[in-house]
C-alpha positions as CSV (number, residue, x, y, z in Angstrom):
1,X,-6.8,13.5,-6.3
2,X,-7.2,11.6,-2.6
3,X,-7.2,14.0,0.3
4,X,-5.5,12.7,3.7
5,X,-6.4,14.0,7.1
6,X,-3.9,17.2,8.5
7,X,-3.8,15.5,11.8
8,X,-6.2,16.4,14.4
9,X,-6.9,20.0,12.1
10,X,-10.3,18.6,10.4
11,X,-8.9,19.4,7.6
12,X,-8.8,17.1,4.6
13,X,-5.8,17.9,2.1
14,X,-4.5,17.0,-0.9
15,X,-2.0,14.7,-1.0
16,X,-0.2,16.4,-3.3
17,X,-0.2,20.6,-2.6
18,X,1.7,23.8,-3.3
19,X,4.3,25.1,-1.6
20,X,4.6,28.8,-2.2
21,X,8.4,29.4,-1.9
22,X,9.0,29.8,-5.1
23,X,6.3,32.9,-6.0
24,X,7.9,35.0,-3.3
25,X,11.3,34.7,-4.0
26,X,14.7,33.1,-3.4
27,X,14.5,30.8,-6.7
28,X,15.2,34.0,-8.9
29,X,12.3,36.8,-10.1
30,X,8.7,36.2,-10.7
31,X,6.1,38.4,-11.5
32,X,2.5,38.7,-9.8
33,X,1.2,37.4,-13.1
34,X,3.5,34.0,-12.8
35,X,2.3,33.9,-9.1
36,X,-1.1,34.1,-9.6
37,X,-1.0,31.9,-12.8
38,X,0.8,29.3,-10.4
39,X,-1.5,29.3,-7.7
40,X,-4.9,28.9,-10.1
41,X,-2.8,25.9,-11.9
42,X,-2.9,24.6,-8.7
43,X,-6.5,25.5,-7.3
44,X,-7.8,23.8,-11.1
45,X,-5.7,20.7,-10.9
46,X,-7.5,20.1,-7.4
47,X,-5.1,21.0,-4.9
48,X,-6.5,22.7,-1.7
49,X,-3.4,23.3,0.3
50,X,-1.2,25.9,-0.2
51,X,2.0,26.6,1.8
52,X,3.2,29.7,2.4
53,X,5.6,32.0,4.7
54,X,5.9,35.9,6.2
55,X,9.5,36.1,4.3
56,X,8.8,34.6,1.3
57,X,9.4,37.7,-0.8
58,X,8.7,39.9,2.4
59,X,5.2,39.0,2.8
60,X,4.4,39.0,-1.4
61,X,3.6,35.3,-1.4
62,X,1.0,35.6,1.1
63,X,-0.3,38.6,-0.5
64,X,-0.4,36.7,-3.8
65,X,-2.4,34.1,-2.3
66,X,-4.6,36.7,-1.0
67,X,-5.4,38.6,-3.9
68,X,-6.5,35.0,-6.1
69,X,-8.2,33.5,-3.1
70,X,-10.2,36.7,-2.9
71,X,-11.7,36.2,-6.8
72,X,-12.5,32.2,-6.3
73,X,-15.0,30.4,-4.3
74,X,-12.3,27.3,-3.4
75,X,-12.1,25.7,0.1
76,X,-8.6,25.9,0.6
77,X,-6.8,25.4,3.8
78,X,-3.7,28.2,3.9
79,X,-0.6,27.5,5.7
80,X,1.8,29.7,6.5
81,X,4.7,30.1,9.1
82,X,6.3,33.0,11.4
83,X,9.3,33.7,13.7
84,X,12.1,34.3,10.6
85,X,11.4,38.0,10.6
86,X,13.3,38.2,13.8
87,X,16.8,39.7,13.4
88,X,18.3,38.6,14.9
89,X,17.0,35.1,14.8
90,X,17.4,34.3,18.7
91,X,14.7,32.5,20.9
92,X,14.1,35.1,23.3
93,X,12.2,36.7,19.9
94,X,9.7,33.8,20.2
95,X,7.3,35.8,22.8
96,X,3.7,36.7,22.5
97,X,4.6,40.3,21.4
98,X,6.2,39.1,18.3
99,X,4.3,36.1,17.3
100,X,1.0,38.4,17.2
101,X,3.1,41.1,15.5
102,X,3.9,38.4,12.7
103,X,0.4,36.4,12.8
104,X,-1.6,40.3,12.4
105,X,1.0,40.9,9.5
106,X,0.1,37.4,7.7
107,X,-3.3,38.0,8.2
108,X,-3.1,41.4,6.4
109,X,-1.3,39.8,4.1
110,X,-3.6,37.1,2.9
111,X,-6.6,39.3,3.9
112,X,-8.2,37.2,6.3
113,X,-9.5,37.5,10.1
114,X,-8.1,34.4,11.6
115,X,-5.1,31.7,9.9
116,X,-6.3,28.3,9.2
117,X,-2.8,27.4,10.1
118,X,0.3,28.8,11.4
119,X,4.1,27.0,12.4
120,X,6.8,28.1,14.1
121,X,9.8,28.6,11.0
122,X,12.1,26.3,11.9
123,X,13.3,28.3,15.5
124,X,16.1,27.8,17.4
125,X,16.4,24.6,19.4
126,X,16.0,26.2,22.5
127,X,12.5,27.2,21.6
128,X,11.0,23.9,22.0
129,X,12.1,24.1,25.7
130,X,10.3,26.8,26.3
131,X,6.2,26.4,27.1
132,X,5.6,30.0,27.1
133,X,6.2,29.9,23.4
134,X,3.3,27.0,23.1
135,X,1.3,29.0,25.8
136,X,1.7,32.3,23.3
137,X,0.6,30.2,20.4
138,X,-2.7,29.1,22.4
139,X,-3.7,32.0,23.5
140,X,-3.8,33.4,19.8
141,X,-6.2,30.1,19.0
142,X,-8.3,31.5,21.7
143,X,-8.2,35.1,20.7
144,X,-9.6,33.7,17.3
145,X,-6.6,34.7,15.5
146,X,-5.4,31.1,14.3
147,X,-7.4,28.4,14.1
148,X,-4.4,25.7,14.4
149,X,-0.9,26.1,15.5
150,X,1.9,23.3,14.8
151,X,5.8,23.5,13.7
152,X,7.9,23.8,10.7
153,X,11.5,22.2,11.8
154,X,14.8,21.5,10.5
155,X,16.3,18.2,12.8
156,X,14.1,15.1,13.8
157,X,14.9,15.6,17.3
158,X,13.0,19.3,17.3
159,X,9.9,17.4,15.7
160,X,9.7,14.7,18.3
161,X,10.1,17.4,21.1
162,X,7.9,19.6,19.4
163,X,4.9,17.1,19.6
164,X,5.3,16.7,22.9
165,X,2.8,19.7,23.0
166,X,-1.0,19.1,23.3
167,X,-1.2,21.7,21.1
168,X,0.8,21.4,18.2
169,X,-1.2,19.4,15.4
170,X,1.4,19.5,12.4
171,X,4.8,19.6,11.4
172,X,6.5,20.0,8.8
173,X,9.7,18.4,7.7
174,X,12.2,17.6,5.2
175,X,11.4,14.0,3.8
176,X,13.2,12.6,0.2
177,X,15.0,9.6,-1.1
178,X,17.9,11.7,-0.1
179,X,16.3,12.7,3.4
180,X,14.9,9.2,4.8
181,X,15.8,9.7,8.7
182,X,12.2,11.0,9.7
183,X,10.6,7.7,8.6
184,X,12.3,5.7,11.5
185,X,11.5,6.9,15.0
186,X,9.4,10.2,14.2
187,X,6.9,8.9,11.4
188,X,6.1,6.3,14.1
189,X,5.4,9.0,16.9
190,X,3.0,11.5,14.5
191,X,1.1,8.8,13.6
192,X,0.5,7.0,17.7
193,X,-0.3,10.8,18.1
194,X,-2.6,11.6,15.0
195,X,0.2,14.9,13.9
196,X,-0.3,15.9,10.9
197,X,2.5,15.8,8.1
198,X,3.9,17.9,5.8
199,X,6.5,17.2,3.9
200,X,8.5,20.0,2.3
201,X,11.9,19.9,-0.1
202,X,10.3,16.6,-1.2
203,X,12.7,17.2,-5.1
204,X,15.4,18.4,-3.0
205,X,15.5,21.7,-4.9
206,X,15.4,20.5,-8.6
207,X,17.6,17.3,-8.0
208,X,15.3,14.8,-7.9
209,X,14.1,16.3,-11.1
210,X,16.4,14.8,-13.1
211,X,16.7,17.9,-14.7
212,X,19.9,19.0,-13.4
213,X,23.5,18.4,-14.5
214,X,26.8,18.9,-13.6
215,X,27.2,22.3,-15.3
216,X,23.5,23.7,-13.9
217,X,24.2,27.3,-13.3
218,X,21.5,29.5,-10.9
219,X,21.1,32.9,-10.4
220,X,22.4,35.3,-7.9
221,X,19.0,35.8,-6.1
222,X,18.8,31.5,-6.6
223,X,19.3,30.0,-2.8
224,X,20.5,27.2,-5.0
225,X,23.7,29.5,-5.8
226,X,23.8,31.5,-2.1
227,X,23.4,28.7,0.3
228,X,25.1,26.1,-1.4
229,X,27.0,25.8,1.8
230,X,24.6,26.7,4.2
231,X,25.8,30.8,3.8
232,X,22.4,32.5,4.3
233,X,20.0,29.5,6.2
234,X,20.6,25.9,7.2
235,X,22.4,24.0,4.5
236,X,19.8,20.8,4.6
237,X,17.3,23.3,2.7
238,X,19.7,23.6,-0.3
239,X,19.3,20.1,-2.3
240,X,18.9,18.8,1.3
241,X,22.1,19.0,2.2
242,X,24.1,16.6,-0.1
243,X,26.8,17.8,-1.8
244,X,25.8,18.7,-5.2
245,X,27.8,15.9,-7.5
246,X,26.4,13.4,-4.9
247,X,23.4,14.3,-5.5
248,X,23.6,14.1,-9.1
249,X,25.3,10.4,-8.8
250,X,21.8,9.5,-6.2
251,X,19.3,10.9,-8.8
252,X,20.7,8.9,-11.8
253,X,20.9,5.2,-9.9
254,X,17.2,5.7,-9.0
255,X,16.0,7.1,-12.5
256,X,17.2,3.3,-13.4
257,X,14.1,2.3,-12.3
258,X,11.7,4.9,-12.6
259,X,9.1,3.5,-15.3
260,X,8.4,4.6,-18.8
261,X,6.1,8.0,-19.1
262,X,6.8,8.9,-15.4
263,X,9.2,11.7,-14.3
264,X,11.7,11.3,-11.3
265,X,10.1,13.8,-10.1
266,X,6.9,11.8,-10.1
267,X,8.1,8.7,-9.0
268,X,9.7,10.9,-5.8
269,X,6.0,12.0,-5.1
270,X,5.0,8.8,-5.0
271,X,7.6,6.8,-3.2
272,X,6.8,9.9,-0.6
273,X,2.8,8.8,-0.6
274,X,3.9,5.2,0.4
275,X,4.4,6.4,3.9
276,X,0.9,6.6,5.4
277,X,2.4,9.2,8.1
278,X,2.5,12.0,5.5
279,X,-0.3,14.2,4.9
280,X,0.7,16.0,2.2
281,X,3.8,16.9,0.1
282,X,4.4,20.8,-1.2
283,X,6.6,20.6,-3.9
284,X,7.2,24.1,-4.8
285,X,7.0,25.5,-8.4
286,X,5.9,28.7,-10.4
287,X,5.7,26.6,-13.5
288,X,2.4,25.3,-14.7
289,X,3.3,22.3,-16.3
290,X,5.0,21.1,-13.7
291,X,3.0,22.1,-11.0
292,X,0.3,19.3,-13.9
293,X,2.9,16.7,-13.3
294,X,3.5,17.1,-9.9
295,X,-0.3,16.8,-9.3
296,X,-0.4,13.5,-11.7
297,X,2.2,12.0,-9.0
298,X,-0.6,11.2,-6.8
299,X,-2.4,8.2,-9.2
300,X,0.8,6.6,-10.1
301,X,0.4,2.9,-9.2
302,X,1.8,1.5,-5.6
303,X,6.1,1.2,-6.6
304,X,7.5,-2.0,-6.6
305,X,9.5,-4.1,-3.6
306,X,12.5,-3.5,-6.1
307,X,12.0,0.3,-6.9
308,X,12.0,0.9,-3.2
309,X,14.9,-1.2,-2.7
310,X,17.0,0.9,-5.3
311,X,15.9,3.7,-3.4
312,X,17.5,2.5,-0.2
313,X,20.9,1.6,-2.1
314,X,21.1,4.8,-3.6
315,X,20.7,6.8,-0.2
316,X,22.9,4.4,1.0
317,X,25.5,5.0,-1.4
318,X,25.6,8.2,-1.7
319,X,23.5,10.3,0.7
320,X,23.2,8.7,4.2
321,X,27.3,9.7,5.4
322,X,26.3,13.4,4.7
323,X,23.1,14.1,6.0
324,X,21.6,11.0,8.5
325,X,23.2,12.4,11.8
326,X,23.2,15.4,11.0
327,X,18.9,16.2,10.5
């Protein structure tokens, strides 16, 4: 698999990673032995980025990481993200106090003296207008705590502000068929300022799977179930924030045109690749197949002036009124 530069990091990726939602909770129950499973799946197939968070299950999918990192000889670049333990989640918690608090905590965690990489979870707006925050986030680099800093956000508008800082060297966004608003204005500005790109919910939660139906039921503990309309975390991070049935509709007019012996999830991975702003792409999973498939995305051939065109009809039809303004 081809790696792509994480910005100004040094750090060459995969384009295809992991993201590590998934193995700590909040997509139902899995075990350390499906965790770990997941992660060397991953590590074999060739992927050296692995996203991760403080909440993911309360810290246990940093601590998974950890524990298989610790047996394996892999150069891996770990990301992972703080500011979402605050309760409540106000941006007067974004001081120095905290962020060390949560940055000494992930590095227990994942059982390492410094993070290759941490990001602000998708804080409140007013963050971003606040330097001290960015100062804080410095002087942890400097204290040899972090070796990179950059942002994980939920609206266009907080990435562009957010790179208005020297210091922040990635961010992470919501980018899909269904999700195609950061490829105007904010691609453009990452790339004129070497930012690196991750792009996360890139199968808007199992819809562009073409695995779910009408009838899909998720558990209790499932986001997919609790946050349908935005009841526990911003909605855009539940199939990225189109309405379920519209989703559905999107997902079967581009399947149309997804070729023979390639997934829709596949083809999403690699209409995402076409955009030479992204990094990398974290598609979450716990399952080892897919996590194969996933992977497999990145050698698909270059997709056709037509496949992209019925991309662009189908977000037009059915996803661009619900979510374009709005992230």
């Amino acid at each position: 698999m081809d790696s792509r530069p994480l910005g100004t990091t040094g750090f060459d990726v995969s384009e295809v990673a992991l993201g590590t939602w998934q193995l700590g909770g909040s997509w139902g129950p899995v075990t350390d032995e499906e965790a770990y499973d997941a992660i060397e799946t991953a590590l074999d197939a060739g992927i050296d980025f692995l996203d991760t968070a403080d909440v993911y299950g309360d810290g246990d999918s940093e601590r998974r990481i950890g524990d298989v990192l610790a047996d394996r000889d892999d150069d891996v670049t770990v990301a992972t993200k703080a500011g979402r333990r605050l309760d409540p989640h106000e941006a007067d918690g974004y001081n120095r106090e905290n962020l060390e608090r949560f940055v000494d905590r992930s590095r227990d965690n994942l059982g390492v003296d410094s993070l290759d990489l941490v990001q602000l979870h998708c804080p409140p707006r007013d963050v971003y207008y606040q330097p001290e925050v960015f100062d804080a986030l410095s002087d942890l680099r400097d204290a040899g705590k972090i070796d990179h800093y950059g942002v994980s956000v939920e609206k266009v508008e907080d990435a562009l502000k957010a790179i208005e800082y020297d210091g922040v060297e990635t961010v992470q966004i919501i980018f899909n068929p269904l999700r195609q608003r950061p490829a105007e204005l904010f691609f453009r500005e990452a790339k004129r300022r070497n930012v690196g790109v991750i792009v996360r919910v890139p199968l808007a939660s199992g819809l562009l799977t073409g695995a779910l139906s009408e009838d899909a039921e998720f558990g209790e503990d499932d986001h997919r179930n609790y946050n349908r309309n935005g009841e526990a975390f911003d909605v855009g991070e539940t199939f990225a924030g189109i309405p379920f049935e519209d989703g559905l509709a999107a997902a079967d007019s581009i399947q149309e045109v997804v070729p023979e012996g390639v997934s829709l999830a596949q083809f999403t991975l690699r209409w995402i690749l076409s955009f030479d702003a992204v990094s990398t792409i974290i598609p979450g999973s716990k399952t080892p197949a897919h996590i194969h498939d996933n992977v497999a995305a990145a050698s698909l051939p270059p997709l056709s002036a037509a496949q992209f065109e019925r991309v662009e009809e189908a977000y037009d039809a059915y996803a661009r009124e619900h979510v374009h303004h709005r992230w």
